[in-house]
N, C-alpha and C positions, 0 to 999 in steps of 0.2 A: 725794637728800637734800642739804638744804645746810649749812653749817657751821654756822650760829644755831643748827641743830635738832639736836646733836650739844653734847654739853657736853664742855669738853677736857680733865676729869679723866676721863672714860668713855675718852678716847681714848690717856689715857698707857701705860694697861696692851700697848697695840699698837706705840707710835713704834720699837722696835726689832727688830720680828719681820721677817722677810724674807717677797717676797713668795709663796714658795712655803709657806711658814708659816701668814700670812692666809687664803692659798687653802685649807687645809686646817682653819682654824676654820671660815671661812665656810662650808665644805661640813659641817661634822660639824653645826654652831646649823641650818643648814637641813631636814638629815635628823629632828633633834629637834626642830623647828618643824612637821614635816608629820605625824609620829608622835604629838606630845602636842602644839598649837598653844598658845599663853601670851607673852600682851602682854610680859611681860619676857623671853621669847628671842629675841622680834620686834623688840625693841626694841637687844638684842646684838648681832643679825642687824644690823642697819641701821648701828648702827655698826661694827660690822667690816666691810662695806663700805663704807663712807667712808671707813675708814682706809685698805683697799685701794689705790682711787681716789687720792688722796692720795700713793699711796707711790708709784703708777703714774707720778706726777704730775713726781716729787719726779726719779724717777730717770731722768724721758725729758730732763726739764731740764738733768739731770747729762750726758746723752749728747750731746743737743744740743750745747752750750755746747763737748764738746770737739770734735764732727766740724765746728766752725768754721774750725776753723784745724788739723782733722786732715791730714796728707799722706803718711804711710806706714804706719797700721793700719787695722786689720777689727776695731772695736767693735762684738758679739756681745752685746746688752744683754735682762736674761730676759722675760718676758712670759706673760700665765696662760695655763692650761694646758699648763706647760711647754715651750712654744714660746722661740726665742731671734728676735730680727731684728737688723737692720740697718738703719742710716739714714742719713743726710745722706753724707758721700764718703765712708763705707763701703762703702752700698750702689754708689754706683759704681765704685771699685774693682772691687768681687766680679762688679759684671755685667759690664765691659767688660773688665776683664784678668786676673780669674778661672774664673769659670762657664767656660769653655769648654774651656778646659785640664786640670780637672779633671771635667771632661762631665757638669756639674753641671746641669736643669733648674730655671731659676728663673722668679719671675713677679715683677717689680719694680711696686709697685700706688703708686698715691696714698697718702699721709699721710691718714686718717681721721680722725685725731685733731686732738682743737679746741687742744689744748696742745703749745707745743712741737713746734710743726708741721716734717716735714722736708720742704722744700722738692724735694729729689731725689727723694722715694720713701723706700717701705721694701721690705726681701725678709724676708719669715719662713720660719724650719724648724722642722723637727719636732723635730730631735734635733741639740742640739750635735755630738754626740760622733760621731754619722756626716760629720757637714762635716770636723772636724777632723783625723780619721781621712787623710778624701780632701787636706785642704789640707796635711798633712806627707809625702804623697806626692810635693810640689812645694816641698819645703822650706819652709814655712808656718807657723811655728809660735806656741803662745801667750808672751805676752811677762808671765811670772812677777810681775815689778816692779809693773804694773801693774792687774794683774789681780786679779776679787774675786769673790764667790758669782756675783752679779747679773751683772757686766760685765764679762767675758773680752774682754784684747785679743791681739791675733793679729799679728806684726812683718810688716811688706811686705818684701821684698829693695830695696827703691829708696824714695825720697823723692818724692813727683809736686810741684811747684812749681805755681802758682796758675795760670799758663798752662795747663800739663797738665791741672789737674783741669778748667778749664773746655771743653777740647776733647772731655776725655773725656764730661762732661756735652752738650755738641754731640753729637757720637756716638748718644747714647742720644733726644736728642729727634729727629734727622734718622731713624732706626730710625721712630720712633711717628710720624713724618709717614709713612714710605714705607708702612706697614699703613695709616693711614686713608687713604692717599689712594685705596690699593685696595678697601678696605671702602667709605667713603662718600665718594665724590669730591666732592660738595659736602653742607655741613650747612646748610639751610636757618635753622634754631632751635640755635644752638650751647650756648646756655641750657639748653634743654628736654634736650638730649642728655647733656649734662655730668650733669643731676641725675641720669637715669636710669642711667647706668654709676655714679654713688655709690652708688644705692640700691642696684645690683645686688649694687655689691660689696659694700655692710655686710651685706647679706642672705647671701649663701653665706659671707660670712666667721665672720658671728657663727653660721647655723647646720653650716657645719663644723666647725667648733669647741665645739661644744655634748657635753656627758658623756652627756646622753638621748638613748639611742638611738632610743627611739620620738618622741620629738618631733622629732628629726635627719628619720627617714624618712620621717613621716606629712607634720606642717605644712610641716615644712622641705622636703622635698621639693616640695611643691605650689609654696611660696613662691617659690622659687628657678624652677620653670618661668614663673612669672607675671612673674616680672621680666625672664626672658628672653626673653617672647611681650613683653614690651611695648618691650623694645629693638628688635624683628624689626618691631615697628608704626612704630617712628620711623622704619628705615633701608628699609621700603617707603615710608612718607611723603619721604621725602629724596629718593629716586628717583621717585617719581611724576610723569611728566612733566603733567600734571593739576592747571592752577592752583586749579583749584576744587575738587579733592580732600578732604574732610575728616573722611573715614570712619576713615580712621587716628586723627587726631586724639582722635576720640570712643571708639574703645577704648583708645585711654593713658589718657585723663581716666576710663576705667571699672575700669581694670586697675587703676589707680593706688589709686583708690576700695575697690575689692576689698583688695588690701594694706596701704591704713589701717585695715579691717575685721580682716581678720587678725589685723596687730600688736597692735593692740585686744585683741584675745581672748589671744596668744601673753602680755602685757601683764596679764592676771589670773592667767595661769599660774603667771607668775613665774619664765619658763626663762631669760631674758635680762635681763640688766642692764639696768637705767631708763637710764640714759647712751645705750647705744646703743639702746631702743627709741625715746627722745628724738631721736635722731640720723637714725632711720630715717623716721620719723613727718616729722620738718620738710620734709627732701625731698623726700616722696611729696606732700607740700603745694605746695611750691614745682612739681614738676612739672604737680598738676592746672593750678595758677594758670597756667601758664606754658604748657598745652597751652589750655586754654579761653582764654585773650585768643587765641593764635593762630588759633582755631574761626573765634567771632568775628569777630573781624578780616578773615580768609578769607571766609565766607558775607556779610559785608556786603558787600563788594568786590565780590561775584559775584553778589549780589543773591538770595543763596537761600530 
């Protein structure tokens, strides 16, 4: 939905609800939208999700802007489903000189998000309150002052100076080269691979995170193996000592196909947010395009 289509008296009644707040209108208009459907809940629907969106919007920017010039906190900012993350030199802090001390398993992912992008990565959890628990185990604690519903900050024992935080950053990319180099020692199509580890990952992200449990196990389950047969196509394709190989090629470009099928359908359902099926959908695009020139390209070469 975009803002033209959204009138900004409809929106006032929202500008101060937090987002755990929204989440809980938007889930009650949905429930009453499936039970008795009526243009005018669908139409409240829509806007409280934009307002959502918006607030999401509002508060990554808030985060952003301070982990710029952050050097001694762990900005803990909320996100739906009751999840908390971390971002820009939070999140590296917490991977390089916390997780381990507090034997904390984390997965530090790409920035997904088209706003407010962090550059480092993000780490999401499930539950504040078990991090925090484990981080006052190490003298870690939240810094009152500045802290608020949304965005709990957490004091370092030290200050990291701008040198520090860029070694630290070192650290964590020198980490992600010594796994690929072991995974894929060479990437033929570094294009083609990138899109496919995003799709994977909006895919298991948005369906773990999903309330429906049967849509979590049925589609999502499916989807999430499809995305992972079609990573296993690239990384035989990479290794294929077979110049003229293009068999791989033709099941990403079919897999890929099947998954915009899917989303299509997941997409009338109405389980996932338009944002991220929009999100999903562009990729699986960009990947066909980007595996079919390479077909292409290949069989012409080799005359096939």
């Amino acid at each position: 939905m975009t803002k033209a289509s959204v009138k900004s008296n409809a929106l006032d009644k929202y500008n101060d609800l937090s987002l755990i707040e929204l989440e809980k209108i938007i889930k009650d208009l949905t429930t009453k939208q499936k039970l008795s459907p009526a243009s005018e809940t669908a139409q409240e629907l829509s806007t409280a999700r934009y307002a959502l969106q918006q607030h999401q919007h509002k508060l990554k920017a808030r985060v952003m802007e301070f982990e710029q010039t952050n050097n001694r906190h762990l900005l803990f900012f909320a996100s739906t489903n009751s999840f908390v993350k971390l971002a820009g030199h939070s999140a590296i802090f917490f991977a390089i000189t916390i997780a381990d001390r507090i034997h904390w398993r984390y997965s530090l992912k790409n920035d997904t998000d088209r706003y407010s992008t962090s550059e480092d990565g993000v780490i999401s959890f499930r539950s504040l309150d078990t991090v925090a628990d484990k981080l006052a185990e190490i003298n870690i604690f939240p810094d009152k002052a500045l802290s608020s519903d949304e965005m709990q900050y957490f004091l370092l024992p030290k200050a990291y100076s701008d040198e520090q935080i860029s070694k630290l950053r070192d650290n964590i990319q020198q980490d992600l080269k010594r796994i690929m180099t072991i995974v894929l020692p060479t990437s033929p199509i570094p294009t083609l691979y990138d899109a496919i580890m995003q799709v994977s990952q909006l895919i298991y992200y948005q369906f773990k995170h999903l309330s429906d449990s049967l849509a979590r196990e049925t589609i999502g389950r499916q989807m999430i193996e499809a995305s992972y047969n079609m990573a296993q196509e690239y990384l035989r394709f990479a290794r294929n000592k077979d110049p003229k190989q293009t068999q791989n090629l033709r099941n990403i470009v079919e897999t890929s196909q099947e998954l915009r099928y899917g989303i299509a359908y997941v997409s009338k359902l109405q389980i996932l947010h338009h944002r991220e099926v929009c999100q999903i959908l562009e990729q699986l695009i960009a990947i066909e395009r980007i595996a079919t020139r390479a077909y292409i390209r290949i069989t012409k070469k080799s005359g096939q």
